[in-house]
N, C-alpha and C positions, 0 to 999 in steps of 0.2 A: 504493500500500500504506500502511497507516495506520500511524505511528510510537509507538514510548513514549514517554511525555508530557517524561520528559527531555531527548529526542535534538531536541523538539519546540521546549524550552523555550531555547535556546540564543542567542536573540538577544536575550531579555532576560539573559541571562548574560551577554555579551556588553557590554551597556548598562552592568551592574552593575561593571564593572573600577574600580578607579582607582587611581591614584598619591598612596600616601601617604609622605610623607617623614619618616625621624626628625628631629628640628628639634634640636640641639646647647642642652644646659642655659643660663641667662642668665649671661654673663660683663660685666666690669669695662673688658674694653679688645675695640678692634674684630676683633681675633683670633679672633675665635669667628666672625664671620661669614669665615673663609673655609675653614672645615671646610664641606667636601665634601656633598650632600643621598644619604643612601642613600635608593633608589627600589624599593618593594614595591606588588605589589598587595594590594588590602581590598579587601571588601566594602561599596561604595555605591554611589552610581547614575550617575556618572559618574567620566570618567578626569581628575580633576582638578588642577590647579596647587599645590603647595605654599606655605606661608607664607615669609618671612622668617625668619632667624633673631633671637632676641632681641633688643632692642636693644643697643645700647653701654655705656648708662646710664638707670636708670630715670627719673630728671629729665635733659634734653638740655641742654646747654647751651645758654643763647640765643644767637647769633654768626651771622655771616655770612661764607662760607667761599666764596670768591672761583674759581669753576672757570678753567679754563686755556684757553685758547682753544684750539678746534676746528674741524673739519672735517668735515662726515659724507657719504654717501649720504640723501636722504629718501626713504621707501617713501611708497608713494600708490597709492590702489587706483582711480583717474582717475575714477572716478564711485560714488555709491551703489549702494544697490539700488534695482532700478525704485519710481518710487514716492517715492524720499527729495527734500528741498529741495534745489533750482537753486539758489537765491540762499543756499546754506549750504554752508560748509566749514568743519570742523573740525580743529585741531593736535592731535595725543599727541606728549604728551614723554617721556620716560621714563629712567628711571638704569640706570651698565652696569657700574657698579665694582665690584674684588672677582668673588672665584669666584661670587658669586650671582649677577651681573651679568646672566646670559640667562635667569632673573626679569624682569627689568623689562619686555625685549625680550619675552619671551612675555606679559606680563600687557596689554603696547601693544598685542600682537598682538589680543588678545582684545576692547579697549577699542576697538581698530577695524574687529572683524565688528561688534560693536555700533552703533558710531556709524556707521556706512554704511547700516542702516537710516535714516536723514534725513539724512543728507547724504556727502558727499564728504569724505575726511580725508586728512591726510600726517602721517606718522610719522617722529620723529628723536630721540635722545638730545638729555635736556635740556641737556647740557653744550654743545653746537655753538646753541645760541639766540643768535641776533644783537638786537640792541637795533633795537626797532620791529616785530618780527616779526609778532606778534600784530597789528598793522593791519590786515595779509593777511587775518583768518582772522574768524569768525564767534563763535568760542570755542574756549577750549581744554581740553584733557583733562590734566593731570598729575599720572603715580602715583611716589609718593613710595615705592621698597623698598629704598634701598642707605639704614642712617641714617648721614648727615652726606654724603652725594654731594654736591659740591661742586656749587655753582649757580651761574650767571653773573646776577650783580647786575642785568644789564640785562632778565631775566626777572621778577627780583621788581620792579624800577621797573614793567615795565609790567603787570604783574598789582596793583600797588597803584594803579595811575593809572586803574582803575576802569572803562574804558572797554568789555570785551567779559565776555563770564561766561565763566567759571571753574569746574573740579571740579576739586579736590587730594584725591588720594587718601594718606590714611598718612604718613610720614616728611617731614621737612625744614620742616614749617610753622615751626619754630621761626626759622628763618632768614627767614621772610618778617616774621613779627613780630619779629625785632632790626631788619631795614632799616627796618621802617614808624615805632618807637620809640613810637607812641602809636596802636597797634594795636587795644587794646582798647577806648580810647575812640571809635576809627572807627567797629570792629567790632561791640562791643558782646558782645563773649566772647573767650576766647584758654585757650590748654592750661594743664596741669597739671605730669602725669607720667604714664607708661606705666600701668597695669590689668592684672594678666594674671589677672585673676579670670576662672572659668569665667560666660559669658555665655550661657547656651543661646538668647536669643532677642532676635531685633530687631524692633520694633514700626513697621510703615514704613502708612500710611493704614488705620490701625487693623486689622490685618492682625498677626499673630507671626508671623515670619521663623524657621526655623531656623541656627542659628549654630555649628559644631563646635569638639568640643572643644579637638579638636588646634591648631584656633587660639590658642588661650588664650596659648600659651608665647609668639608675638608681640606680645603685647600692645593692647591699645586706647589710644590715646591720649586722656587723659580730656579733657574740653573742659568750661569755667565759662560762661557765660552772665551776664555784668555790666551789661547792660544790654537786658532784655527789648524793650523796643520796638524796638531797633533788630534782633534775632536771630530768627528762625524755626527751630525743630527741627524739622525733616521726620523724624526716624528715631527712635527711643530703645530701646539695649540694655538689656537684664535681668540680672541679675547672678541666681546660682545662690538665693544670699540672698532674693531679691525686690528688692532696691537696683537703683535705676538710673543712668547718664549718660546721655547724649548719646552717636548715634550720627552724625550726619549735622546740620547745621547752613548753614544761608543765612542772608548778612547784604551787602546791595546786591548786587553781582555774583559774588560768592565764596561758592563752595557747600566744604566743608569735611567728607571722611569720614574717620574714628578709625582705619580699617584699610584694608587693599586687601581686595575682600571677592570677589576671582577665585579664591580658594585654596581647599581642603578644601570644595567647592560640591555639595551634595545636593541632594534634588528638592523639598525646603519650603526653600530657603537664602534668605537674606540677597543673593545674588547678583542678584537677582530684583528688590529694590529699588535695586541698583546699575546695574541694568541699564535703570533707569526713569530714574534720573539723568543716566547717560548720552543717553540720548534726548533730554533735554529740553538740554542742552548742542545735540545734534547738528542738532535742529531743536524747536522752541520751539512749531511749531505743528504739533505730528505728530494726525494724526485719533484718534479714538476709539471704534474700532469692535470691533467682539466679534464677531470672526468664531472657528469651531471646523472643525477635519481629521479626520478618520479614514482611514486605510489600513488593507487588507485585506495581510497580511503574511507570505512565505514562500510562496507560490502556485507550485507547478511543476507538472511532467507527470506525476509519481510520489503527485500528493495525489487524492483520492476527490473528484470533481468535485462529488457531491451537500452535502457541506459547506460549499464556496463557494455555490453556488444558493443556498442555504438562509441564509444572511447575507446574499447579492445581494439574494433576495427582501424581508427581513425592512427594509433601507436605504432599497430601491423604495418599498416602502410608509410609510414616514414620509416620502418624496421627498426622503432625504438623499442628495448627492452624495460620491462616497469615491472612492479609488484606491485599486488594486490590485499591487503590486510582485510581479511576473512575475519567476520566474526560468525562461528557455527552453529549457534543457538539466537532466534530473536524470539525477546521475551517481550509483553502488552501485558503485565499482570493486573490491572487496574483494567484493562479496553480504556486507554486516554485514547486510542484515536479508532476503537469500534463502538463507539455508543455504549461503555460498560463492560464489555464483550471480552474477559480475559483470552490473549492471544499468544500461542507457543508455538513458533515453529523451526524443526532442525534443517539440516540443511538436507538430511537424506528424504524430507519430506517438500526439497524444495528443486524436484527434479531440472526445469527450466533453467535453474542459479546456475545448478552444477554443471549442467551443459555447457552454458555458455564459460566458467570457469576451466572448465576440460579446454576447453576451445582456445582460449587464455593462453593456458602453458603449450599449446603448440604456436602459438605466437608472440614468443617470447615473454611470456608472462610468467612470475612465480609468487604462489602463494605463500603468505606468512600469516600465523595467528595471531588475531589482536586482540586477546581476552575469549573468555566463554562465551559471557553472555552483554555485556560491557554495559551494564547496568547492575544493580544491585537489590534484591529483595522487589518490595512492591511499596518503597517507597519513594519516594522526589529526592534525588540525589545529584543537583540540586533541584530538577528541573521535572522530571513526570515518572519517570521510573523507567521509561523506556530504551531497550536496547540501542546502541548510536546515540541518545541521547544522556543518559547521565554515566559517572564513575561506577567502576567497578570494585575497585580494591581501594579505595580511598574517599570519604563521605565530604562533603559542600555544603553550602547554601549559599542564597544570592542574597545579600544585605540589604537596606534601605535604600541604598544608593545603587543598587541594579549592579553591584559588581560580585564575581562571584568568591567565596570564603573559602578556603581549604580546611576543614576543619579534625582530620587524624584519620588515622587507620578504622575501618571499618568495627562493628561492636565485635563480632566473629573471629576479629582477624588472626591468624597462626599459621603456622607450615603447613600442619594438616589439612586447615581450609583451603589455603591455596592450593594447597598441591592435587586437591579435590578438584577443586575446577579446573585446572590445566590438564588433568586427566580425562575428566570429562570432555571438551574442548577436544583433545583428540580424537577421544571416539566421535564425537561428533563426525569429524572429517573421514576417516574409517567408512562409518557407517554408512557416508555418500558417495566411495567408493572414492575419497581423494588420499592422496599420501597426507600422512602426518607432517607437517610443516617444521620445520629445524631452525627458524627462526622466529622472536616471538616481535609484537607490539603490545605496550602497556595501556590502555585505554583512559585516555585523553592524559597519557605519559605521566600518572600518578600511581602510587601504591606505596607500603610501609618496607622501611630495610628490611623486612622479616618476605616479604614477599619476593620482593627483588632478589633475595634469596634463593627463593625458590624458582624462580624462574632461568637465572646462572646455573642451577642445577640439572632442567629438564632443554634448558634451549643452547645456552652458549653465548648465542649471538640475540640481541634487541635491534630491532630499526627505529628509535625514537631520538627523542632528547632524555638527559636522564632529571629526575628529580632526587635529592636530596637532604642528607639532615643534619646538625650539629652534632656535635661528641659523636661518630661514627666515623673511621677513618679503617685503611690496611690494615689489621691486624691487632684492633683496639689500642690504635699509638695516640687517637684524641680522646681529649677529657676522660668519661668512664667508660665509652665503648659503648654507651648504650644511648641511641638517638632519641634527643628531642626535638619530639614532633610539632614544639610552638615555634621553631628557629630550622626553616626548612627552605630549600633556595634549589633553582634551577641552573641547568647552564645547555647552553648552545655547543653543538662540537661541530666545528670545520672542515674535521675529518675523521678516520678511523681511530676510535681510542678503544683503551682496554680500561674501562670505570672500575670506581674507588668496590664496586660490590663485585669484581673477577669478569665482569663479561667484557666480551666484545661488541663495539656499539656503531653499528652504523650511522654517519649522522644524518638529519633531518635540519637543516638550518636556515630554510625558506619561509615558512608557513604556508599558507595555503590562499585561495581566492575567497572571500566573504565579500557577495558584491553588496550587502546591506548592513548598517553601525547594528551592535548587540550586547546588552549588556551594556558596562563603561568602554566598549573598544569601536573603533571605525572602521569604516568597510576598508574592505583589501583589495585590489585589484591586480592584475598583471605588472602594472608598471612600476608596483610598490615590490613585489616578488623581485623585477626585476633590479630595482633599485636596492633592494639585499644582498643580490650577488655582486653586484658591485661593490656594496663593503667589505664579501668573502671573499672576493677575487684578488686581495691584497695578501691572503695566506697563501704559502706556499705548498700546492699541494691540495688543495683547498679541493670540496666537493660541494658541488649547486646541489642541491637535494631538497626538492618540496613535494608535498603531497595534496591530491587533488580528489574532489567529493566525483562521481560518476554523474550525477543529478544535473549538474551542471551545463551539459552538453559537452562542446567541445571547443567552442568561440574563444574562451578562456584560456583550455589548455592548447590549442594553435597558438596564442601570441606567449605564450612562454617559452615555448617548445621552440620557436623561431629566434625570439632575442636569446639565450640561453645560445643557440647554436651559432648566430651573428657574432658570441663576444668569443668563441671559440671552442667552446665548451662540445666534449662528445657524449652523447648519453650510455652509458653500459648498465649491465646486469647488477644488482645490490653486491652477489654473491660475490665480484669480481670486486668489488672497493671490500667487501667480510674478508678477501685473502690478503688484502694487503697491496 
């Protein structure tokens, strides 16, 4: 039965969440940083990490602040994603002090879906850094968000001993330039004082980055350039004015950026260039190729089979290959759209589907599962209960203000439940005479670390974006190991990583078409997809990957499918960006 374009529009609603946090006005003394982040959703296009709060002092003191010796657990995700360098392994350090502290641990978390595209990492708070560490390692990652986190000297000795490259993101530079004492003469640049001028845009390979505002109140760290020949600006922010700094700076092995740029991340951000940086930390010689995805999205037993044909066909003939995210059960438990009428149907009772789906995979098409039933009980989750329309493994609601709330793992939720449904979900496909599908989608890309779990266990590989939580890291190396689900954050990947929970993760980094605003978010159209690639196109290595509703025709998916191929971009199989 054909749905309203609303009930339809849902998982880009869905995409549209995120976490923004009020950020406490700038204070004089470090007290301000340990007021509490309140946590709302907006309107943008990911659930994303909050900033810092203000600094301490607008000019830092120069000093070197001696941490305490330590102890930690290290996370380590034991290998990359298929595909990344053998002969590479990457460090994240990161700061824990202070109520912000599981900032840091989740911004490492993030720097290491990343860096696991080329290579292998281990994660640990900077403060437990033993002198010589950095030998071990290929390069290191360190984000700089507690300011004045105390360091251990024998981190900056060996970050100034030159020997491996380096990204420092945001806070603490100031300490590394009092150890070095003739800093800028090495360097050939060194800071200023904090910016918190509105910056809307980062210019990273002649590219504008977008930059939010809400960043502003943490500041950029301005950076001087005193000696040209020795410095390269790979980045330069814009100020509201038209003035610019420095955003990002190389000088020998030390790459240096003004902020941590995981926070307030929209789908033209700045995050996109950081994500290029990290890369090149993680492996040095990552290829260059322009490969592009499509998925066909929301596909169950209760959709009009001649819709899918109809984009199958139109894919076939330009001999683009796509996937298709099968959901195998649709559930109407309430009849919201029979007059009452509870409605169940699988897919082996949805002979017509699976034809045309058979027909699929001999046209380049492959099926992935995206949840069982991708709704939840026979309740509004957030929306009517129906399958394509609400969560599955993670419960909502839509607030006062029409945006929607993430509000924890389902009442059920456990291994056993999950692993109930993904079991089932199989036989579904079985029972309509399809293979079992070997890769999964999480329905509308949420579910609890306990799930995600279980999914790493029966699949391997996910095609989504992944979501996230605080105190959950490799190997219980953050806080207690055990996620809190009020401090949870999304992230975008540009390309193949292997996430903080063991899988491998295809990415999805488009969104999709929404030609009508929903909820708090604005309509989407082709030329805003396209204008995303152009801010992914700045990664090296990067993968265009959007996914697209069947219902829609095909008007839509032509002009993607054309600019996408116009900027150069070739379209291949998921399976071929899953090897690497």
């Amino acid at each position: 039965m054909r749905k309203p374009a609303r009930a339809l529009a849902v998982t880009g609603a869905i995409l549209a969440a995120t976490l923004a946090v009020t950020v406490p006005p700038l204070a004089a003394t470090p007290a301000a940083e340990a007021a509490k982040p309140t946590v709302a959703h907006t309107g943008a296009q990911t659930k994303s990490l909050p900033a810092p709060p203000p600094p301490a002092q607008v000019v830092p003191t120069a000093r070197v602040l001696q941490a305490a010796s330590t102890t930690t657990t290290a996370g380590t995700n034991g290998s990359g994603a298929p595909g990344a360098n053998a002969n590479q392994r990457t460090l994240i350090l990161y700061d824990t002090t202070n109520s912000w502290g599981w900032l840091g641990e989740a911004y490492a978390a993030e720097a290491g879906n990343l860096a696991s595209h080329g290579s292998a990492y281990t994660m640990h708070p900077v403060a437990s850094y033993q002198a010589g560490e950095l030998a071990g390692y290929t390069g290191v990652i360190y984000i700089g968000s507690t300011y004045d986190e105390p360091i251990p000297v024998a981190f900056l000795d060996d970050v100034l001993g030159g020997t491996k490259p380096v990204l420092w993101m945001a806070d603490n530079i100031w300490q590394l330039t009092a150890r070095a004492g003739d800093f800028a003469t090495r360097y050939g640049w060194t800071w200023t004082q904090f910016d918190f001028a509105t910056t809307p845009t980062v210019t990273y390979k002649n590219v504008a980055l977008q930059r939010s505002a809400l960043a502003a109140p943490s500041g950029l760290l301005t950076t001087t350039v005193t000696d040209p020949a020795k410095v390269s600006v790979l980045a330069t922010a814009t100020r509201a004015d038209g003035t610019t700094e420095p955003w990002a700076v190389r000088s020998g092995t030390l790459t240096y950026v003004a902020e941590i740029p995981f926070s307030y991340v929209g789908p033209l951000d700045r995050y996109f260039a950081a994500a290029d940086l990290v890369g090149q930390i993680a492996n040095p010689a990552t290829p260059a190729r322009k490969r592009a995805l499509v998925r066909l999205e929301d596909v169950s037993p209760g959709d009009d089979p001649n819709e899918l044909q109809q984009v199958v066909n139109y894919l076939s003939g330009q001999h683009i290959p796509f996937t298709i995210g099968v959901i195998p059960q649709y559930l109407d438990p309430n009849g919201y759209y029979d007059n009452g009428k509870p409605v169940s149907t699988s897919l082996a009772q949805a002979p017509a589907l699976v034809k045309v789906l058979k027909d699929a995979q001999t046209k380049g098409g492959t099926i992935i599962m995206h949840g069982y039933t991708h709704q939840y009980a026979n309740v509004a989750n957030p929306y009517d209960g129906v399958t394509a329309d609400d969560f599955e493994f993670y419960t909502a609601h839509v607030d006062a203000s029409n945006a929607v709330v993430y509000d924890g793992p389902v009442p059920v939720d456990s291994a056993a439940w999950a692993q109930q449904r993904i079991t089932a979900g199989k036989a579904g496909f079985t029972a309509a005479g399809l293979a079992v599908p070997t890769v999964f989608e999480t329905p509308h890309y949420a579910a609890s670390a306990t799930d995600y779990s279980v999914f790493a266990q029966n699949f391997g590989t996910r095609y989504e974006r992944g979501l996230y939580f605080a105190g959950w890291c490799p190997s219980g190396a953050c806080g207690t190991g055990t996620p809190d689900y009020s401090k949870m954050y999304g992230q975008y990947f540009p390309y193949l990583v292997r996430d903080i929970y063991g899988s491998v993760v295809v990415p999805e980094d488009l969104g999709n078409v929404e030609p009508v605003p929903y909820n708090t978010n604005p309509a989407r159209l082709p030329a805003d997809i396209l204008a995303s690639a152009k801010a992914v196109g700045v990664v090296q290595d990067g993968v265009q990957s959007f996914f697209y509703h069947p219902y829609l025709g095909t008007s839509y998916l032509k002009q993607i499918v054309s600019g996408l191929k116009s900027m150069g971009y070739t379209f291949v199989p998921a399976g071929t960006v899953a090897a690497g």
